[in-house]
N, C-alpha and C positions, 0 to 999 in steps of 0.2 A: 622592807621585803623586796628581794628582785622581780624583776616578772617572770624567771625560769621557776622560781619558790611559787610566784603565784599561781599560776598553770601546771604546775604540779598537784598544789592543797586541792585545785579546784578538779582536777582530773581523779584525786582521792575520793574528794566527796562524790562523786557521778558515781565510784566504783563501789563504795561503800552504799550509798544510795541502793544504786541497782542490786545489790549482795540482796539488803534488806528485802527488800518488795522480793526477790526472791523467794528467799526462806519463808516471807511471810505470805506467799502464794503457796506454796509445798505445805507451810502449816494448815492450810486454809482446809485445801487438798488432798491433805494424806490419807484420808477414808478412801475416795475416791481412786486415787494411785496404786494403793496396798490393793482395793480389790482388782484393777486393771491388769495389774503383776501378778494376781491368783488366774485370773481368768489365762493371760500368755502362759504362765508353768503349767496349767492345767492342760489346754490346746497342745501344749509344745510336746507333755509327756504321752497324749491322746495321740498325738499324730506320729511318734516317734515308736508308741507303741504297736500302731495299724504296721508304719512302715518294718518292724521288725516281725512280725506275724506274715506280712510280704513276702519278705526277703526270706524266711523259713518253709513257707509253702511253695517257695518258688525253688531251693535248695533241697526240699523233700519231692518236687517233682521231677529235679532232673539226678537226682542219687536216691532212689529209693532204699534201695536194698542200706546204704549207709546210713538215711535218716533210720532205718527203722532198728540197726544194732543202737545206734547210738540210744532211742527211744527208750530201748532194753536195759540199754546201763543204766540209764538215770532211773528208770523205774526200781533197778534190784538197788540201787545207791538211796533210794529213797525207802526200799523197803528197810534195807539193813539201818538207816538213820529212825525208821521208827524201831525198829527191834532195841537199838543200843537205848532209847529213849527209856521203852517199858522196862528194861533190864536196869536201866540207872532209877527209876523207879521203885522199883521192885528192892533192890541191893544200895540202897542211899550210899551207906558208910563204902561201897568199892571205890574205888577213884573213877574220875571219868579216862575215857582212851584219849583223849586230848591229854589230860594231864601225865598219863604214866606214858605216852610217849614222850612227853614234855622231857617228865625227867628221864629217860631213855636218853634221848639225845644232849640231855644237858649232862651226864657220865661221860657220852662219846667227846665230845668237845672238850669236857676237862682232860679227861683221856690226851686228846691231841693237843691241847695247850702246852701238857707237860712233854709230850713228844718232840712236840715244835722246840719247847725248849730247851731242853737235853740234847738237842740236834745243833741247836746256836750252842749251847756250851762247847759240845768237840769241836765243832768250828772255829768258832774263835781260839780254843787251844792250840786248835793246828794252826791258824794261820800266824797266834803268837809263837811257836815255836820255829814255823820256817824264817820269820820274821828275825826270831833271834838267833837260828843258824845261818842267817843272811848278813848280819852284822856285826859290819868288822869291829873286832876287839880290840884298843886300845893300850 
């Protein structure tokens, strides 16, 4: 074996080594890790939360009149989301307004697929005809 082979093998083993005691530190640790990373997502969402409650008292102090339509939409947007709730409730077998717009728009699209493509048809007719009264006949 040369000495570049053996200073290699031996640079393997340190790396392989060190992997190990790794992993088997994290195994050791992972109670401990996994709570440390609840506790940061928990701090992070707590403080990202304050900051956004901030930044909205701070936006409702300088546009009120704006914070307080906007306030108004979400309120009738929430009221109308319980209505449609007790009404799908109440009526199971209607479809939801999600779905019958679903398919509402999934008509319009086919609708325009076929448009779209009836449109390449004459096109490409036109441009095979100019095409052919372009070329000289033999």
């Amino acid at each position: 074996m040369s000495e570049n082979n053996r200073v290699q093998a031996v640079v393997t083993n340190i790396a392989m080594a060190i992997k190990y005691r790794v992993l088997a530190f994290f195994n050791r640790h992972e109670g401990e890790i996994q709570q440390f990373k609840r506790q940061v997502t928990d701090k992070t969402t707590e403080l990202v939360g304050e900051a956004s409650l901030k930044e909205i008292r701070g936006l409702a102090q300088r546009y009120p009149e704006r914070y307080s339509a906007l306030k108004q939409q979400a309120s009738q947007a929430q009221t109308w989301y319980e209505q449609q709730l007790t009404e799908q409730k109440a009526n199971p077998d209607r479809p939801l307004l999600v779905d019958q717009n679903n398919h509402r728009l999934t008509g319009k699209m086919e609708e325009l697929g076929r448009n779209v493509a009836q449109t390449e048809r004459e096109v490409r007719s036109k441009i095979a005809a100019k095409l052919q009264s372009k070329t000289p006949k033999s």
